[in-house]
C-alpha positions as CSV (number, residue, x, y, z in Angstrom):
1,X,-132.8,94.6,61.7
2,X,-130.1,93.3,63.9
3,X,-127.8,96.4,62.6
4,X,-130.6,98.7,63.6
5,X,-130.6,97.8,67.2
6,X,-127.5,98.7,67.9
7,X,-125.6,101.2,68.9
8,X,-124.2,104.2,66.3
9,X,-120.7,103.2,67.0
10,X,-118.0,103.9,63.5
11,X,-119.2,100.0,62.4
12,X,-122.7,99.9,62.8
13,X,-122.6,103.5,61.3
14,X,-121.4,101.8,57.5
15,X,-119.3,105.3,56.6
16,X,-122.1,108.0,58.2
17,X,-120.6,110.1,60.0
18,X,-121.8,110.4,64.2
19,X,-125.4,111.9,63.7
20,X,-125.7,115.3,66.1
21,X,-129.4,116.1,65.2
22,X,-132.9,113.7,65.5
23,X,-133.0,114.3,61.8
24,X,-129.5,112.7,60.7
25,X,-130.6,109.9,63.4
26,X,-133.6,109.1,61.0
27,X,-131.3,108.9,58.0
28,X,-129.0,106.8,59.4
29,X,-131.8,104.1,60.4
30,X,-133.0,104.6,56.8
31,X,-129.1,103.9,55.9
32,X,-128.7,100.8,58.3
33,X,-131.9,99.3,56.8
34,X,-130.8,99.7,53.2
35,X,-127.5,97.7,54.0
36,X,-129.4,95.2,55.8
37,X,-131.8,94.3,52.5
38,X,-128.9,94.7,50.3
39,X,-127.3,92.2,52.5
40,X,-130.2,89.6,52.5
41,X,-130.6,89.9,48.9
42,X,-126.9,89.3,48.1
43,X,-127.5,86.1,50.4
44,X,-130.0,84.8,48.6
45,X,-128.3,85.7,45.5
46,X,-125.1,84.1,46.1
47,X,-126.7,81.5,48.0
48,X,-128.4,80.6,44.8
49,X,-125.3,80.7,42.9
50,X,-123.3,78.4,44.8
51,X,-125.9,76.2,45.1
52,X,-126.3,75.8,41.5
53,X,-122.8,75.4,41.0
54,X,-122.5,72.4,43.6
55,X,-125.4,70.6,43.0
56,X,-126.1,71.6,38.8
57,X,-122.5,71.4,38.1
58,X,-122.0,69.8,34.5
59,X,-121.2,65.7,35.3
60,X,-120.9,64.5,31.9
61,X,-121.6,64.9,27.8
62,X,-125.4,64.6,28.4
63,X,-127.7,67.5,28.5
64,X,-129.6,67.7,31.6
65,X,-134.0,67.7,31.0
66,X,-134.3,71.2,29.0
67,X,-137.4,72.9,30.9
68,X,-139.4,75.5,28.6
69,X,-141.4,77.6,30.5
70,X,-141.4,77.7,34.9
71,X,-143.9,80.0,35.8
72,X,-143.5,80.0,39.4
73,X,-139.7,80.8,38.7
74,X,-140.7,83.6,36.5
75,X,-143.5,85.2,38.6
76,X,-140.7,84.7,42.1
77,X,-138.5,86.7,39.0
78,X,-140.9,89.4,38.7
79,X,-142.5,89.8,42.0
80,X,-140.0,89.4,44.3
81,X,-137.7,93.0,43.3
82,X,-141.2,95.0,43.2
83,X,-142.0,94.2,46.8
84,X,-138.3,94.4,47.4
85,X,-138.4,98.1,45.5
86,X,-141.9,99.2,46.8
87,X,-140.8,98.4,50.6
88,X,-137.5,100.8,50.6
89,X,-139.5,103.7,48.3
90,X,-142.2,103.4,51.3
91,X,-139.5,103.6,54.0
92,X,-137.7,106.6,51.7
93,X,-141.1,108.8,50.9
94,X,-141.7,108.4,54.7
95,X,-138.3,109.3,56.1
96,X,-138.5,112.2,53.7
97,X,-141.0,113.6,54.6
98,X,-140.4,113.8,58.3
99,X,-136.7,115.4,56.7
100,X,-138.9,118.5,55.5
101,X,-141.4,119.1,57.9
102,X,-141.0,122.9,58.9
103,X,-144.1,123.3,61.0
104,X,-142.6,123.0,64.5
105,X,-141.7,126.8,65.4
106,X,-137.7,127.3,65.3
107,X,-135.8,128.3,68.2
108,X,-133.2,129.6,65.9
109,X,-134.1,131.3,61.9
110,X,-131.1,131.3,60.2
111,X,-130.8,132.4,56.1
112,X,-128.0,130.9,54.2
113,X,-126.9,132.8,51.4
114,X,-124.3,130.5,49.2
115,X,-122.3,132.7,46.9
116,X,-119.0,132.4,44.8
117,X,-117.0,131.7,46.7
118,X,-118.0,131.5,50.2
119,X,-120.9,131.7,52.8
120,X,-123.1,134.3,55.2
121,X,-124.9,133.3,57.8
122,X,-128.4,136.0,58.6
123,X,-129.4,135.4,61.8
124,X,-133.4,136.5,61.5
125,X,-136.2,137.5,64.1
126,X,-138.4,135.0,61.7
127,X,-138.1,132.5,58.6
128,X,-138.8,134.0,55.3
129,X,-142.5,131.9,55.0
130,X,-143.0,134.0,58.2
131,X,-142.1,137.1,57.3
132,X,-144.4,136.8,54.4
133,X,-147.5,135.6,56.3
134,X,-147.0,138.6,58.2
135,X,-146.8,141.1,55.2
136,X,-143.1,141.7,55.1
137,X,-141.1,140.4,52.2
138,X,-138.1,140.6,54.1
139,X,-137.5,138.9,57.5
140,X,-136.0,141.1,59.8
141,X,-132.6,140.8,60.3
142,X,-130.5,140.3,63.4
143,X,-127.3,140.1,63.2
144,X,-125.1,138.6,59.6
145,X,-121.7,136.5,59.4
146,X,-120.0,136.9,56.3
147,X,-116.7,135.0,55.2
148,X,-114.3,134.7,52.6
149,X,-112.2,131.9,50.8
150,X,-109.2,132.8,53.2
151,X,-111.5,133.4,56.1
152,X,-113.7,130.5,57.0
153,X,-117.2,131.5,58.1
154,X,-118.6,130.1,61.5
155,X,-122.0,129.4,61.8
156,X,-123.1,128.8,65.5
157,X,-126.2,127.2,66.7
158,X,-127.2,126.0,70.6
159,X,-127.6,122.0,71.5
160,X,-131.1,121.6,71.9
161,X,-132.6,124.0,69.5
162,X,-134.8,123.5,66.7
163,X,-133.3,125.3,63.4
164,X,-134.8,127.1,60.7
165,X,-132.7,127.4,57.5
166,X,-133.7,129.5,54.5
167,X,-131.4,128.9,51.7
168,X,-130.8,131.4,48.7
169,X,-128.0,132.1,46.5
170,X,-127.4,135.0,44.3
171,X,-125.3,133.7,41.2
172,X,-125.0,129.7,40.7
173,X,-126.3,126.9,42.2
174,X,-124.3,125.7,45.4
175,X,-125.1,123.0,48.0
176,X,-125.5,123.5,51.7
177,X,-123.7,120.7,53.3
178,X,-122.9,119.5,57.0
179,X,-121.9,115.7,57.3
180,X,-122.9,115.5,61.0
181,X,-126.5,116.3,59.3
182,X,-126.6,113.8,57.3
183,X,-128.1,115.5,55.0
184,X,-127.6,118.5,52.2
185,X,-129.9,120.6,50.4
186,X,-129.1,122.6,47.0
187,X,-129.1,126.6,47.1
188,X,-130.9,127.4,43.7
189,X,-131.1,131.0,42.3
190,X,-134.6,132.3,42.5
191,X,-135.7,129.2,43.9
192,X,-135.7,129.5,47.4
193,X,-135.4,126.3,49.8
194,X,-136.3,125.6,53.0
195,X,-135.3,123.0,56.0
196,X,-135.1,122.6,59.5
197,X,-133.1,120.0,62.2
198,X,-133.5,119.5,65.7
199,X,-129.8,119.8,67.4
200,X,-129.4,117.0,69.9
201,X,-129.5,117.9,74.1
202,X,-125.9,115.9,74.2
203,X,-123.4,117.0,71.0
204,X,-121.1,119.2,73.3
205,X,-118.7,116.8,75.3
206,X,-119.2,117.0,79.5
207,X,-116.6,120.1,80.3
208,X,-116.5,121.9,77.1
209,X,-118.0,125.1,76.1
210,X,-118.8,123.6,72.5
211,X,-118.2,120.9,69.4
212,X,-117.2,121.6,66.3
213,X,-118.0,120.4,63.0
214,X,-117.0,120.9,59.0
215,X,-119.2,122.3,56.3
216,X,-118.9,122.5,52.9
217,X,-120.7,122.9,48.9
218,X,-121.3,119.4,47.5
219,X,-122.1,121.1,44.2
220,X,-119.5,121.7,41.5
221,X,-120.2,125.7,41.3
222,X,-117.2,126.6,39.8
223,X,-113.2,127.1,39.7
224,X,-113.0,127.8,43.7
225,X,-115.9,125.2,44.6
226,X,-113.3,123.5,47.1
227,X,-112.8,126.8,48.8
228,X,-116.3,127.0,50.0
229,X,-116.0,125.7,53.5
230,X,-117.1,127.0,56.5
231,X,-117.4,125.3,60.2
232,X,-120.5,124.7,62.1
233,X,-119.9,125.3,66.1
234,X,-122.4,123.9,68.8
235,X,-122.7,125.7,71.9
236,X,-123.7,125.1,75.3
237,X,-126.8,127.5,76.5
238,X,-124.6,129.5,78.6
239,X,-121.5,130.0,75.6
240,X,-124.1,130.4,73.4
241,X,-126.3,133.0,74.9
242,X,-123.3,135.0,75.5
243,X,-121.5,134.9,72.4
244,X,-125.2,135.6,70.9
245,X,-125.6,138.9,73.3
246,X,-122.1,140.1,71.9
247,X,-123.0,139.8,68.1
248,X,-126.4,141.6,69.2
249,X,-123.9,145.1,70.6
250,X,-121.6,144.4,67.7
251,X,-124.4,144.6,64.8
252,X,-125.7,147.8,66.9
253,X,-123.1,149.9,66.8
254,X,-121.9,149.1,64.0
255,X,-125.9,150.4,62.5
256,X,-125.2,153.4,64.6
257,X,-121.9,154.3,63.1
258,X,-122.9,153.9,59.8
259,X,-126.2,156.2,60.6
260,X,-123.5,158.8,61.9
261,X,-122.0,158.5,58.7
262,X,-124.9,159.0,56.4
263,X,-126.2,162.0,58.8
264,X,-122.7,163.4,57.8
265,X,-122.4,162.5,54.5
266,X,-126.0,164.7,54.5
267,X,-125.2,167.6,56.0
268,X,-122.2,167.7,53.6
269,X,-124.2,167.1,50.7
270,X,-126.6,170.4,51.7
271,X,-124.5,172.6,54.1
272,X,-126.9,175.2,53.3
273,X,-130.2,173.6,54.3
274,X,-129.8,175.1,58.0
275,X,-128.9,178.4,57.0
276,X,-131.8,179.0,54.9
277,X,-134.1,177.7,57.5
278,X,-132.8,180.0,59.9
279,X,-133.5,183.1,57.2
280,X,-136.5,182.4,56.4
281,X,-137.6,182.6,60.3
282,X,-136.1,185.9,60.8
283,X,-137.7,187.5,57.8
284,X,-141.2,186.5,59.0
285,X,-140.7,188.8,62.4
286,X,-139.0,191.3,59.8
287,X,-142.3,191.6,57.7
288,X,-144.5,192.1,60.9
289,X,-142.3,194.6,62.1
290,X,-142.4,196.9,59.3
291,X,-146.4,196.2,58.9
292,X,-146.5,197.3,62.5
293,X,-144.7,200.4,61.9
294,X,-147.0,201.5,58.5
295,X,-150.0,201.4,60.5
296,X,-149.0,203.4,63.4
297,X,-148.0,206.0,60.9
298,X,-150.9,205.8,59.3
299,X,-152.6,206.5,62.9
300,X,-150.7,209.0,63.8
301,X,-151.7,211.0,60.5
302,X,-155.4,210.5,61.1
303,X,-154.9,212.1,64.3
């Protein structure tokens, strides 16, 4: 309890790295309190030890009162690690629990697609549970970052925000991993998962336009596993909204150019289409014309 109180400096933190969301914050109180029972039970443990060995030490030849049966021994034996076991799986099932609620609305969807060997980030309109309430299968897409092995992806996200992630993979299973969360989730083929974190007001330092932060797969996925890093960057609102506003023009016209090129590629593919269109107009006016002149003729003759 003591441990728990006090601040989240490198000691008190027992190896977690500085938590940057109110998520990682409720791991690392679940993390403190485990150390502190582990720590009273290894008390009372050794205390019990040494105490035996002082005091029950063997004096001499003679064999000290052999006891049979102690049933209040045996029932401290028995009851004492089930309340010990039964307290941390209450403090675990609740602390995991609040670790996948997903029914706050997200300031930010993101889709994390793990794949050998690397990452993309989809930056979405809506989560995928959204999209499908709506009747879409597919959220809509903003804007994507892709890396590689020899180009480490960046995903950016805004202090403050709430984040939706929807993980999927499309070969093996990976693991989406950022220490700083304090927490990692697997990305399972066919088996979508879904989590979100609340980003802290105060992870960029006073004067900077943004913090950064390592990512990685914590699952063995294969021969280039340790290549699969990328680097999480947290933004101030005003970095952020701009550096959002500029992926926004960049995924338009690169749609646009790629529209030109398949309205190209068309007209390539049937360079004929406009010229038969344009025939078969002028043969309609040719038709009426000659119908026009029959029956004048025909006039003229009954005349």
């Amino acid at each position: 309890m003591a441990a728990t109180g006090c601040a989240s400096n490198e000691y008190t933190r027992l190896g977690l790295p500085e938590p940057i969301t109110e998520q990682a914050e409720r791991v690392l109180m679940l993390w403190q309190g485990s150390w502190v029972a582990a720590f009273a039970v290894g008390v009372l443990v050794w205390g019990l030890i040494i105490w035996s060995v002082i005091f029950h030490r063997k004096r001499s030849e003679q064999l000290p009162p052999q006891v049979r049966y102690n049933l209040p021994i045996e029932a401290l034996y028995t009851v004492l690690p089930i309340v010990i076991i039964a307290v941390l799986f209450y403090f675990t099932a609740r602390d995991q629990t609040y670790l996948m609620e997903t029914d706050e609305p997200a300031d930010v969807n993101v889709e994390v697609v793990g794949f050998q060997w690397s990452w993309q980030f989809n930056y979405l309109e809506e989560s995928r549970a959204e999209a499908v309430e709506a009747g879409r299968e597919i959220p809509t897409r903003v804007f994507s970052v892709e890396g590689t092995p020899d180009d480490v992806p960046t995903l950016v996200l805004r202090e403050g925000d709430v984040v939706h992630f929807d993980l999927s993979s499309p070969d093996v299973i990976h693991s989406f991993w950022i220490p700083a969360f304090a927490f990692k989730m697997d990305v399972i083929p066919g088996h979508p998962n879904e989590f979100q974190v609340q980003i802290k007001d105060d992870v960029v330092p006073e004067g900077e336009d943004s913090a950064t932060f390592a990512g990685r797969c914590a699952e063995l996925c294969g021969v280039d596993h340790a290549r699969m890093l990328f680097n999480l960057e947290v933004m101030t609102d005003e970095a952020y909204d701009a550096w959002y506003a500029e992926q926004e023009a960049a995924a338009d016209a690169e749609a646009e150019q790629i529209q030109a090129r398949a309205d190209e590629e068309n007209l390539q593919e049937d360079p004929q289409s406009t010229g038969d269109q344009v025939r078969e107009g002028d043969e309609g006016p040719q038709t009426e014309t000659a119908e026009d002149d029959e029956s004048t003729a025909e006039e003229e003759a009954g005349r």
